[in-house]
PyMOL Python script that loads the backbone (N, CA, C, O; Angstrom):
from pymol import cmd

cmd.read_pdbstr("""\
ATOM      1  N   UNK A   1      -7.739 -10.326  -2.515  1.00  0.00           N
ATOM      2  CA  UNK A   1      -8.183  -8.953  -2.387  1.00  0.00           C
ATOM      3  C   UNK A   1      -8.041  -8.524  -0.926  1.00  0.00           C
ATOM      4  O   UNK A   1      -8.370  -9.280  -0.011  1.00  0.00           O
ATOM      5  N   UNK A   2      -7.507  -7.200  -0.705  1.00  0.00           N
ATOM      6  CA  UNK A   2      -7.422  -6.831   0.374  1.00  0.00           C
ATOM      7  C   UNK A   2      -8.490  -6.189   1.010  1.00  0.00           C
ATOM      8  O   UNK A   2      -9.247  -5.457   0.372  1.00  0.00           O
ATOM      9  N   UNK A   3      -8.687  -6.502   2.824  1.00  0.00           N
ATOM     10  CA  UNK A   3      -9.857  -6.123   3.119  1.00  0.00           C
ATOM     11  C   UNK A   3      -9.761  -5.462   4.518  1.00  0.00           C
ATOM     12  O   UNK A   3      -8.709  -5.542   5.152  1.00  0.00           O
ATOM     13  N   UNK A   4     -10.814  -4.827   4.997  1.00  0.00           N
ATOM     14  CA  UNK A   4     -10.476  -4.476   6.790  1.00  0.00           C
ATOM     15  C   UNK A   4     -11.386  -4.965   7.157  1.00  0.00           C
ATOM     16  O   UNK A   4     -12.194  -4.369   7.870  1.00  0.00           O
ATOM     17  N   UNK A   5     -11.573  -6.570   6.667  1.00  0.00           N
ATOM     18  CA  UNK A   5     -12.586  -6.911   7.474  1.00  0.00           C
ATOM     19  C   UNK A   5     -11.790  -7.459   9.237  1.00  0.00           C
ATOM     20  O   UNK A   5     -11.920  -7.066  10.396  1.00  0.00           O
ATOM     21  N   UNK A   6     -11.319  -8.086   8.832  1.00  0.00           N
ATOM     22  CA  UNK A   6     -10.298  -8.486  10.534  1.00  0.00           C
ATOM     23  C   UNK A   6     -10.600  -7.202  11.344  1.00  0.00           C
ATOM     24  O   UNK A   6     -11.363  -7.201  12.310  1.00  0.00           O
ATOM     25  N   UNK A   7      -9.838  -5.925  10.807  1.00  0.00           N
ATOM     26  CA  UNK A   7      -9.433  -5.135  11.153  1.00  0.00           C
ATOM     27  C   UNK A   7     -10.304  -4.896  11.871  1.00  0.00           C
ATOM     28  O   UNK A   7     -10.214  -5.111  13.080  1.00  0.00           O
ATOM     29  N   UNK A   8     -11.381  -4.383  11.299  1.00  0.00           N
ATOM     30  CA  UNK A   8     -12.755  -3.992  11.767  1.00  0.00           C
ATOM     31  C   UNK A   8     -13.450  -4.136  12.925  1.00  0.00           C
ATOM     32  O   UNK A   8     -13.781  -3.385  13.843  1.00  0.00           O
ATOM     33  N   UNK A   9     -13.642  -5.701  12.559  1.00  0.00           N
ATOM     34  CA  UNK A   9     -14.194  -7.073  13.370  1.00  0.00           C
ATOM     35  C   UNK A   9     -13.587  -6.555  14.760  1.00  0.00           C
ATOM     36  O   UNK A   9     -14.096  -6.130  15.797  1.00  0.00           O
ATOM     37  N   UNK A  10     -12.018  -6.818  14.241  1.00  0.00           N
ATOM     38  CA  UNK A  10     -11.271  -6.835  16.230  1.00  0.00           C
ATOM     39  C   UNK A  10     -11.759  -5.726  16.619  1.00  0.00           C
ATOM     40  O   UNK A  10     -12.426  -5.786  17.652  1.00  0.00           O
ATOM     41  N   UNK A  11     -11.618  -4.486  16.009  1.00  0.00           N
ATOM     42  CA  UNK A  11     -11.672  -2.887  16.828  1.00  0.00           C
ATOM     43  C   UNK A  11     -13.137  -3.466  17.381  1.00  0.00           C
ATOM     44  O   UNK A  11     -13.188  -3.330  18.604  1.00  0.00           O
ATOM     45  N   UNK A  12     -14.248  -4.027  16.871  1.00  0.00           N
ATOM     46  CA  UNK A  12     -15.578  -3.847  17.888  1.00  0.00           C
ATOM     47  C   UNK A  12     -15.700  -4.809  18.855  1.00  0.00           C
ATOM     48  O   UNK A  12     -16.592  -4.986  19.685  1.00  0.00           O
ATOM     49  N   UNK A  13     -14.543  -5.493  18.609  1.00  0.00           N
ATOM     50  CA  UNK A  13     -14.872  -6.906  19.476  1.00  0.00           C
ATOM     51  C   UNK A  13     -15.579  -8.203  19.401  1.00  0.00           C
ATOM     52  O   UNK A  13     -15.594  -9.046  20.298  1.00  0.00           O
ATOM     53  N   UNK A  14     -16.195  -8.290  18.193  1.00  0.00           N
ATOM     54  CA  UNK A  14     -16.506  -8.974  17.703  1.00  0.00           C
ATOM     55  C   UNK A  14     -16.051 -10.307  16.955  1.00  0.00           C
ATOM     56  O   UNK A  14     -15.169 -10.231  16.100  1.00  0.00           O
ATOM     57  N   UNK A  15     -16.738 -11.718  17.318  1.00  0.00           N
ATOM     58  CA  UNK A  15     -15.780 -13.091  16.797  1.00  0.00           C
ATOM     59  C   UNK A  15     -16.299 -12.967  15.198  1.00  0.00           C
ATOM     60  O   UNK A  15     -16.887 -12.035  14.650  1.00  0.00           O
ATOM     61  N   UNK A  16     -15.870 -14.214  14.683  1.00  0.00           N
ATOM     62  CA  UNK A  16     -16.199 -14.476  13.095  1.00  0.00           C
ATOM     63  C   UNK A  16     -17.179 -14.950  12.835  1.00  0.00           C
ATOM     64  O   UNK A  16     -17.687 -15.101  11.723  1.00  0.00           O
ATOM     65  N   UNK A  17     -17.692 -15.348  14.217  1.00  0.00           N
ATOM     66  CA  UNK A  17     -18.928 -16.440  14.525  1.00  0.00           C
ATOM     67  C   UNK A  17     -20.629 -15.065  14.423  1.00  0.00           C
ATOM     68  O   UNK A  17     -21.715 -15.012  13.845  1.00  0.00           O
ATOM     69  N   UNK A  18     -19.755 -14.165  15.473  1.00  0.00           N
ATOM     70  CA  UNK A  18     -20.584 -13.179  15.369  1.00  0.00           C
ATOM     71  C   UNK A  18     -21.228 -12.194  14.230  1.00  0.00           C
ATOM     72  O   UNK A  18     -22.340 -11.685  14.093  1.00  0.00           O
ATOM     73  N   UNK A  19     -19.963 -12.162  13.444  1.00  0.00           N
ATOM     74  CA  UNK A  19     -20.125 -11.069  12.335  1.00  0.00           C
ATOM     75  C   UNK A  19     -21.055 -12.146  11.223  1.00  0.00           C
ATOM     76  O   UNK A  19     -21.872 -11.799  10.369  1.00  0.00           O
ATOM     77  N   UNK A  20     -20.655 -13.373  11.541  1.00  0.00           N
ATOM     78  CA  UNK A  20     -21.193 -14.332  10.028  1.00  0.00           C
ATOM     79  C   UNK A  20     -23.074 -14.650  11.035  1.00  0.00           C
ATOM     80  O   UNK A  20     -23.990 -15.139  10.373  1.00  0.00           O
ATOM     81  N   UNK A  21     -23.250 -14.379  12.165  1.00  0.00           N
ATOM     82  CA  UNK A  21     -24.688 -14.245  12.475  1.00  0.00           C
ATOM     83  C   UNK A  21     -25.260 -12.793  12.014  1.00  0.00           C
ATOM     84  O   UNK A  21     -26.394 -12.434  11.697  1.00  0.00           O
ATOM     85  N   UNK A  22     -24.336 -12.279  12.081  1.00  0.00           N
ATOM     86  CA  UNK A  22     -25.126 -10.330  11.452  1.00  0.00           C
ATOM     87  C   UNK A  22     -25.257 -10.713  10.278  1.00  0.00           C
ATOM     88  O   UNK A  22     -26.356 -10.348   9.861  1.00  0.00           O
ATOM     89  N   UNK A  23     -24.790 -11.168   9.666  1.00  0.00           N
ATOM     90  CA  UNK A  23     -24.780 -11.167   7.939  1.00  0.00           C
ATOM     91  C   UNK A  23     -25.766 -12.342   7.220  1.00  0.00           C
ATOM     92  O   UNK A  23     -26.234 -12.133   6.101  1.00  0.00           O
ATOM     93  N   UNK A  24     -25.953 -13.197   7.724  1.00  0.00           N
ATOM     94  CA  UNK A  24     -26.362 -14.796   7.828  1.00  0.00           C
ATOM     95  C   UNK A  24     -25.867 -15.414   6.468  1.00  0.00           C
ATOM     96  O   UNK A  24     -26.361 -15.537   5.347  1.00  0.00           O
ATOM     97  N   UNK A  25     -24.376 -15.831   7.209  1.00  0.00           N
ATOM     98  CA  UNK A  25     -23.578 -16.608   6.545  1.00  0.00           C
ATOM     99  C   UNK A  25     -23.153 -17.256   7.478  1.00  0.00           C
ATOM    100  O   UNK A  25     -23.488 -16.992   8.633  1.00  0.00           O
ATOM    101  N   UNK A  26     -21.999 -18.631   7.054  1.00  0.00           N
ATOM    102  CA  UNK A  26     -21.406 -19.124   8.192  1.00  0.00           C
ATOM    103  C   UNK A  26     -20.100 -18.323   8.600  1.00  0.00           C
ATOM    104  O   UNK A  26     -19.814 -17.193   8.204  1.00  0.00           O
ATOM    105  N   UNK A  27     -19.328 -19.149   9.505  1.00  0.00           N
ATOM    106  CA  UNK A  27     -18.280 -18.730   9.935  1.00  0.00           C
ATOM    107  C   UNK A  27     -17.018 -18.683   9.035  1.00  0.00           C
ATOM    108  O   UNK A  27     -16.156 -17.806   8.998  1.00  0.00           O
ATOM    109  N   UNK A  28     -17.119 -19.937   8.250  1.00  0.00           N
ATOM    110  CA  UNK A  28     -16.753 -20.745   7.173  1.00  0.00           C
ATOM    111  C   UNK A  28     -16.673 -19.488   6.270  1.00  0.00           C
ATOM    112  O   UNK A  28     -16.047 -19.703   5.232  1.00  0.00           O
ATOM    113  N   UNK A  29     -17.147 -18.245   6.407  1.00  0.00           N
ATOM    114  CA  UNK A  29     -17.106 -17.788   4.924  1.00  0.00           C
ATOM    115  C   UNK A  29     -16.704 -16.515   5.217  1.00  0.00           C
ATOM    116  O   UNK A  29     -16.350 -15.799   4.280  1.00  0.00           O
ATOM    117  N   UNK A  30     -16.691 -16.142   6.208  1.00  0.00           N
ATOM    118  CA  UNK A  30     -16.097 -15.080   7.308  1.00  0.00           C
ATOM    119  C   UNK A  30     -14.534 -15.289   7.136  1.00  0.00           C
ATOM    120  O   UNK A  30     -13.787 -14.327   6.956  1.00  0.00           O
ATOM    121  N   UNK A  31     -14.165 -16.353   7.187  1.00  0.00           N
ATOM    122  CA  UNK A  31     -12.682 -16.986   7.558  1.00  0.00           C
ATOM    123  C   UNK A  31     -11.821 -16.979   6.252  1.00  0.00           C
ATOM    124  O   UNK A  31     -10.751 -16.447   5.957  1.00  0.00           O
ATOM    125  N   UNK A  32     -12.861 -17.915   5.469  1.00  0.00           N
ATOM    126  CA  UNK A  32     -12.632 -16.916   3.781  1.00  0.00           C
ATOM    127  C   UNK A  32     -12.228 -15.721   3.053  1.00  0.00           C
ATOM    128  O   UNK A  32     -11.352 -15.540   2.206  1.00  0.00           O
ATOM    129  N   UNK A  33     -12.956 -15.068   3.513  1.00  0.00           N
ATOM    130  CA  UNK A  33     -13.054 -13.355   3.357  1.00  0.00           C
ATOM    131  C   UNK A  33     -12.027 -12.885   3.582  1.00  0.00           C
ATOM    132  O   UNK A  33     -11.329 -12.232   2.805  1.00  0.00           O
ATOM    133  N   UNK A  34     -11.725 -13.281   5.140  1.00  0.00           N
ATOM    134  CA  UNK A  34     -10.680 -12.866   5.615  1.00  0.00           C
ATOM    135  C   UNK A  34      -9.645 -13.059   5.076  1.00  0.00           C
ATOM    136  O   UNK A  34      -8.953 -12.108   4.712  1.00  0.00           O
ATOM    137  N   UNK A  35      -9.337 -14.116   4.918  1.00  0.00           N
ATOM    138  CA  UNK A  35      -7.914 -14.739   3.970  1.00  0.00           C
ATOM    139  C   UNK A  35      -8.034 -14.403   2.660  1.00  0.00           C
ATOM    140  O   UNK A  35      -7.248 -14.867   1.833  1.00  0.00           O
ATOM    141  N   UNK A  36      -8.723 -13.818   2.421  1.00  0.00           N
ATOM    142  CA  UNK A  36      -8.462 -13.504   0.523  1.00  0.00           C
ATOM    143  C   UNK A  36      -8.680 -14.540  -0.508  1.00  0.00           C
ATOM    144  O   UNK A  36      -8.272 -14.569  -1.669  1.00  0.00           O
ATOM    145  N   UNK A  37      -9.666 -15.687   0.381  1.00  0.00           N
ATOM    146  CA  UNK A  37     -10.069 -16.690  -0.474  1.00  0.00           C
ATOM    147  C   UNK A  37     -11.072 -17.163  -0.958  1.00  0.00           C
ATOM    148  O   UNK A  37     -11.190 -18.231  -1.559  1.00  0.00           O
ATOM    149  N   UNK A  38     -12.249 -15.981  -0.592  1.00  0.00           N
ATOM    150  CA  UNK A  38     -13.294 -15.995  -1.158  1.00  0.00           C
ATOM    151  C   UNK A  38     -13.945 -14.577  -1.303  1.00  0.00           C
ATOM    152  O   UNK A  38     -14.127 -13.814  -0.355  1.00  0.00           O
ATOM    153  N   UNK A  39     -14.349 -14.261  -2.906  1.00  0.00           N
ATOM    154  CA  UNK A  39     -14.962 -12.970  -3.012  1.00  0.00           C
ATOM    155  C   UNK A  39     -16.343 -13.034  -2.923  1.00  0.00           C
ATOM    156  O   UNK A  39     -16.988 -13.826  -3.610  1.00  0.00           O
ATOM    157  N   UNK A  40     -16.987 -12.061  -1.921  1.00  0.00           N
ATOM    158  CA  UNK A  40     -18.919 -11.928  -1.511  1.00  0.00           C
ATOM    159  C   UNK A  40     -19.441 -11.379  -2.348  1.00  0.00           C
ATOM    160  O   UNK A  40     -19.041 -10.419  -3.006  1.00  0.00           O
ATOM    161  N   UNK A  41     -20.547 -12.032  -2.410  1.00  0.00           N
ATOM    162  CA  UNK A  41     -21.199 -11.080  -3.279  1.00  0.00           C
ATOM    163  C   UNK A  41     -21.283  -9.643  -2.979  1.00  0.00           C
ATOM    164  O   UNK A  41     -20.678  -9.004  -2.118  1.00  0.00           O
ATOM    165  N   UNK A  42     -22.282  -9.193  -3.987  1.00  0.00           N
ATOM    166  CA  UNK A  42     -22.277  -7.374  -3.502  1.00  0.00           C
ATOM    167  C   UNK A  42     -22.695  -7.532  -2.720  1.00  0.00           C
ATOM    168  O   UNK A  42     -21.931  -7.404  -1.763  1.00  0.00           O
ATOM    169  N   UNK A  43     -24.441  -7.999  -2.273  1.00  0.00           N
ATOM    170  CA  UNK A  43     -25.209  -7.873  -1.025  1.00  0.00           C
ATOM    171  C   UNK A  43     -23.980  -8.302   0.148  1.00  0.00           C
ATOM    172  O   UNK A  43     -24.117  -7.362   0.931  1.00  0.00           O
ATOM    173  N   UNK A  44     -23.432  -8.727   0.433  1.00  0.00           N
ATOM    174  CA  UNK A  44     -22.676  -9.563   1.255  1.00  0.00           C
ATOM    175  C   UNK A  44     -22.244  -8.582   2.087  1.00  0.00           C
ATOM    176  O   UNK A  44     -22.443  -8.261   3.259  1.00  0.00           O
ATOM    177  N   UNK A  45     -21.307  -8.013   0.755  1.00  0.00           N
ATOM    178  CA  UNK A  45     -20.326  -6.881   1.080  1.00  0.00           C
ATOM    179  C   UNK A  45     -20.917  -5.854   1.516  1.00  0.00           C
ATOM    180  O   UNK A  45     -20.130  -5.216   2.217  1.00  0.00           O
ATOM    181  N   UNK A  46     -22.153  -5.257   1.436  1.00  0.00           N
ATOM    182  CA  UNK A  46     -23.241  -4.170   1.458  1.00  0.00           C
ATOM    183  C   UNK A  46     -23.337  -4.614   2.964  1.00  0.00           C
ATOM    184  O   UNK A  46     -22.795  -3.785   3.696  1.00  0.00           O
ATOM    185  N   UNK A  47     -23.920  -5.781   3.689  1.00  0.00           N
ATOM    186  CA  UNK A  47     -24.324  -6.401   4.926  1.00  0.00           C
ATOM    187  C   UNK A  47     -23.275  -6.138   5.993  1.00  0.00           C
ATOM    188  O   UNK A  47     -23.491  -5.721   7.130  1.00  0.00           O
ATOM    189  N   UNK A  48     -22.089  -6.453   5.439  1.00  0.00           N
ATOM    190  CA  UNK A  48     -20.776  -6.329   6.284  1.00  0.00           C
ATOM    191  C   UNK A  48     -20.492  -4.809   6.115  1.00  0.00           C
ATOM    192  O   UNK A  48     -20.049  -4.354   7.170  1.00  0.00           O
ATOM    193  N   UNK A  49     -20.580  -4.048   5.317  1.00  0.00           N
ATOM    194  CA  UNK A  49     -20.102  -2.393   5.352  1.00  0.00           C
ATOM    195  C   UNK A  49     -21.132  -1.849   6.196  1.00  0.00           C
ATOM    196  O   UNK A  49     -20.807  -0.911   6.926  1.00  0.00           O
ATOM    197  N   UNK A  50     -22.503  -2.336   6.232  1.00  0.00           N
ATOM    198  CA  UNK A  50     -23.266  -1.659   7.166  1.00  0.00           C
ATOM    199  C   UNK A  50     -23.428  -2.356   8.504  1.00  0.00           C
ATOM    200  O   UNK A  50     -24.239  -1.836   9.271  1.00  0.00           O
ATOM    201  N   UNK A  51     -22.978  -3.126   8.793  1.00  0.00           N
ATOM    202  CA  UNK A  51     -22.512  -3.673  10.567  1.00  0.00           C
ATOM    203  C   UNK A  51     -20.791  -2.976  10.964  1.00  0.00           C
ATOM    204  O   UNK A  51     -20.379  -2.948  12.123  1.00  0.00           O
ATOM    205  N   UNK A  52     -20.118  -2.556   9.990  1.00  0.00           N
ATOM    206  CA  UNK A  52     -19.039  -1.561  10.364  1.00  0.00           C
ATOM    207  C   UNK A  52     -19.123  -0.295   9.782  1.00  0.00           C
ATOM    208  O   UNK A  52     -18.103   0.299   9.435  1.00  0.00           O
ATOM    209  N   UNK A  53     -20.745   0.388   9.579  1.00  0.00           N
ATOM    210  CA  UNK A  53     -20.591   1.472   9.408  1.00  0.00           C
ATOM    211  C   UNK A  53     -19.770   2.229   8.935  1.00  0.00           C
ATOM    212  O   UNK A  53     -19.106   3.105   9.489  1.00  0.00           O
ATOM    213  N   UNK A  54     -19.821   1.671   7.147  1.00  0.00           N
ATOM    214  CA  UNK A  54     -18.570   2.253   6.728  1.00  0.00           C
ATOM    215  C   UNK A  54     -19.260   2.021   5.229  1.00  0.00           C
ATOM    216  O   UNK A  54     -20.469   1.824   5.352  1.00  0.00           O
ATOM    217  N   UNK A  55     -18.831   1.994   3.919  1.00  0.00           N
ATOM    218  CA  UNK A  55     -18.726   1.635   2.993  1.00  0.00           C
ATOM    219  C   UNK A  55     -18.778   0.617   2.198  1.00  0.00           C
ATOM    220  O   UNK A  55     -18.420  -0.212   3.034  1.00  0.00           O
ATOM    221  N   UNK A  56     -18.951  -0.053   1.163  1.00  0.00           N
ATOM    222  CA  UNK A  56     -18.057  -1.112   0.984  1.00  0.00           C
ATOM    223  C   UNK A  56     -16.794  -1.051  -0.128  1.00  0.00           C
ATOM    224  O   UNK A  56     -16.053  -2.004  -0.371  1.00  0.00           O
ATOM    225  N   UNK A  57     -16.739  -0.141  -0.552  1.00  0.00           N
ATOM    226  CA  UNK A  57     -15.363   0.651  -1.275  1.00  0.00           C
ATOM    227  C   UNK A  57     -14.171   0.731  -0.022  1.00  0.00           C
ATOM    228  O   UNK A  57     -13.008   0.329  -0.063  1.00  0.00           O
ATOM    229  N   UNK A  58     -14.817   1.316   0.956  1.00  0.00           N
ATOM    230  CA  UNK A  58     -13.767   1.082   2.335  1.00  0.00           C
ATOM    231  C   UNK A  58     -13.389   0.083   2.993  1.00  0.00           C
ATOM    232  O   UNK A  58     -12.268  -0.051   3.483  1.00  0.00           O
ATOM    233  N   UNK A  59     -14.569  -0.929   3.076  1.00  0.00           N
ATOM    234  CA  UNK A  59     -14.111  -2.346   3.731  1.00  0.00           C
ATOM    235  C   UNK A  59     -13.288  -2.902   2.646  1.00  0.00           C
ATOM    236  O   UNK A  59     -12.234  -3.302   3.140  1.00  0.00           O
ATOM    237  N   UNK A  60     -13.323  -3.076   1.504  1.00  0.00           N
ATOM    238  CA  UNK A  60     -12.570  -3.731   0.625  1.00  0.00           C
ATOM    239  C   UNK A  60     -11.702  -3.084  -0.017  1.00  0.00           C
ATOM    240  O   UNK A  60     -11.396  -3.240  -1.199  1.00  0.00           O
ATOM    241  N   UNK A  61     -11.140  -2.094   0.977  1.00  0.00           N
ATOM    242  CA  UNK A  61     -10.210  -1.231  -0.136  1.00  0.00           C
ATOM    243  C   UNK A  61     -10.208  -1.230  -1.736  1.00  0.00           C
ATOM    244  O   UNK A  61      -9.493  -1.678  -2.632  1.00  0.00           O
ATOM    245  N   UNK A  62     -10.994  -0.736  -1.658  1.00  0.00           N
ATOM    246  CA  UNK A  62     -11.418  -1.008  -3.564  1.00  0.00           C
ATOM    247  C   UNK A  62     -10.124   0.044  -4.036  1.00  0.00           C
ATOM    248  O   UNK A  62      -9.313  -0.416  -4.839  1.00  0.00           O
ATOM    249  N   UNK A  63      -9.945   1.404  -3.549  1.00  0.00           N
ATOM    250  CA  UNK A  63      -8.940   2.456  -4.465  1.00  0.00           C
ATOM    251  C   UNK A  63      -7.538   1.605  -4.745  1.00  0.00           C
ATOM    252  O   UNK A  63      -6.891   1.362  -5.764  1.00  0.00           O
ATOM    253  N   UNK A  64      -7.382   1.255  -3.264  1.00  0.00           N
ATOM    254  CA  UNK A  64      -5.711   0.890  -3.382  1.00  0.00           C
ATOM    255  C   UNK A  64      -5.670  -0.962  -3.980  1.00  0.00           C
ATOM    256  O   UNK A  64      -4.653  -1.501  -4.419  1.00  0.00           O
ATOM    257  N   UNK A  65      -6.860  -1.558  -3.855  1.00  0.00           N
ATOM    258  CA  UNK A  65      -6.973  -2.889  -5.124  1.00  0.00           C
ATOM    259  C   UNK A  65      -6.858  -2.646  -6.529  1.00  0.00           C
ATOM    260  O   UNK A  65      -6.323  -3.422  -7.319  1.00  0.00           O
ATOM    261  N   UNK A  66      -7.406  -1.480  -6.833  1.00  0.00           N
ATOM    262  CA  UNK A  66      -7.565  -0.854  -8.022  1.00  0.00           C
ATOM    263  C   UNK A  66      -6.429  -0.592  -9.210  1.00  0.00           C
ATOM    264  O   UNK A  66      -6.313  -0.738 -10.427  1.00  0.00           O
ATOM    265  N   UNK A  67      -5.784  -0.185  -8.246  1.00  0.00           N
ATOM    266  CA  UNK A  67      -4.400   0.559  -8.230  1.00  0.00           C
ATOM    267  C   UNK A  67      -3.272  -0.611  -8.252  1.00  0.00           C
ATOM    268  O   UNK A  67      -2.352  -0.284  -9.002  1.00  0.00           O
ATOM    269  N   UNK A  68      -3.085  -1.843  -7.664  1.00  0.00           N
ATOM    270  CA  UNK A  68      -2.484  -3.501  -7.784  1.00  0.00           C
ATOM    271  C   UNK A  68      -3.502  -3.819  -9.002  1.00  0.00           C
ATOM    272  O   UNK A  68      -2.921  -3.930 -10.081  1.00  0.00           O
ATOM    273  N   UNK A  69      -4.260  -3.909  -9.023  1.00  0.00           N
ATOM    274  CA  UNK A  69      -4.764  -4.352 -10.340  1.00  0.00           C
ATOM    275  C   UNK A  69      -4.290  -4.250 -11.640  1.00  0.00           C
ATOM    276  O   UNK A  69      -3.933  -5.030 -12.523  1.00  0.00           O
ATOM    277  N   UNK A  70      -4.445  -2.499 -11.418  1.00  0.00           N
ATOM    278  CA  UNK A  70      -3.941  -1.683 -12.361  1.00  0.00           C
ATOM    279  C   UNK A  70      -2.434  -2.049 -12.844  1.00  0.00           C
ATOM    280  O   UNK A  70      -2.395  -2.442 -14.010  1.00  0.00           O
ATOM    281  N   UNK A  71      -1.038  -1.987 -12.088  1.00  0.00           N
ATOM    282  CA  UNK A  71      -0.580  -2.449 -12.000  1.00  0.00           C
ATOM    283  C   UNK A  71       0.209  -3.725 -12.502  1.00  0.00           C
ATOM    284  O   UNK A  71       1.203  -3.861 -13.216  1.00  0.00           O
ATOM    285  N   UNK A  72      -0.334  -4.296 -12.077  1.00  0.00           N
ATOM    286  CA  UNK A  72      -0.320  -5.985 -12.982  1.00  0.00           C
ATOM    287  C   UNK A  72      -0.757  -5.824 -14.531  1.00  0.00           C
ATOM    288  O   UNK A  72      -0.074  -6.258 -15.459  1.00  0.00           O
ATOM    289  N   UNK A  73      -2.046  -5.108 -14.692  1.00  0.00           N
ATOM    290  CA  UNK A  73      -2.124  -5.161 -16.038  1.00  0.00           C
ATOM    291  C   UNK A  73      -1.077  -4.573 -16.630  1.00  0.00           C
ATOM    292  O   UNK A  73      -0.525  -5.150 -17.567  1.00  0.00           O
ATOM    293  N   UNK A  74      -0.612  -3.271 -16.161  1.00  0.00           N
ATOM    294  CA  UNK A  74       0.136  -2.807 -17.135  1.00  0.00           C
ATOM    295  C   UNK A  74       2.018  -3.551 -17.169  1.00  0.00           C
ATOM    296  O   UNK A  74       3.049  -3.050 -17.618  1.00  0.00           O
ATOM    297  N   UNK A  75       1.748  -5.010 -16.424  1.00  0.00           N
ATOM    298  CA  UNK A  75       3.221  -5.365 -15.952  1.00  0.00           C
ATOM    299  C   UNK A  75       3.290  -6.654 -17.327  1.00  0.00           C
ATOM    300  O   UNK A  75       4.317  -7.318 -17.469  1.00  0.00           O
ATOM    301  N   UNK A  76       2.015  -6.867 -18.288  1.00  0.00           N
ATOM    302  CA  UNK A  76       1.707  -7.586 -19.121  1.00  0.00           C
ATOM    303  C   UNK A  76       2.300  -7.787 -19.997  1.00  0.00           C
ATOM    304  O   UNK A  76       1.893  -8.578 -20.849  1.00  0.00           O
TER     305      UNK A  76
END
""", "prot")
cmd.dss("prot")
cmd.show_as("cartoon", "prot")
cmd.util.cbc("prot")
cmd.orient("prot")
């Protein structure tokens, strides 16, 4: 799943170490996220959209996932 979490992260300056102390997770799961290899829970995602003041439909590009989703199903 695609995300702006990186994206995000870099624009404030912030490490993985940092963002996974805002959230209280490890780093370990930050690094995850990032790579598209682990999906957060909602709260997770809720924790991280509100330390980038944003959404979490926006951090996780939910429209344009939606839409690849979509996609694939109909490639069935």
């Amino acid at each position: 799943m695609k995300t702006r979490i990186r994206e995000l992260r870099n624009a404030m300056g912030i490490t993985q170490q940092q963002l996974a102390d805002f959230v209280h997770v490890s780093s370990r799961t930050i690094i995850s996220i990032e790579k598209g290899q682990y999906s957060p829970s909602l709260m997770l995602a809720y924790r991280m959209a509100q330390v980038f003041h944003t959404t979490v439909e926006d951090l996780y590009c939910l429209k344009e996932n939606k839409e690849i989703e979509d996609k694939n199903y109909e490639n069935l």
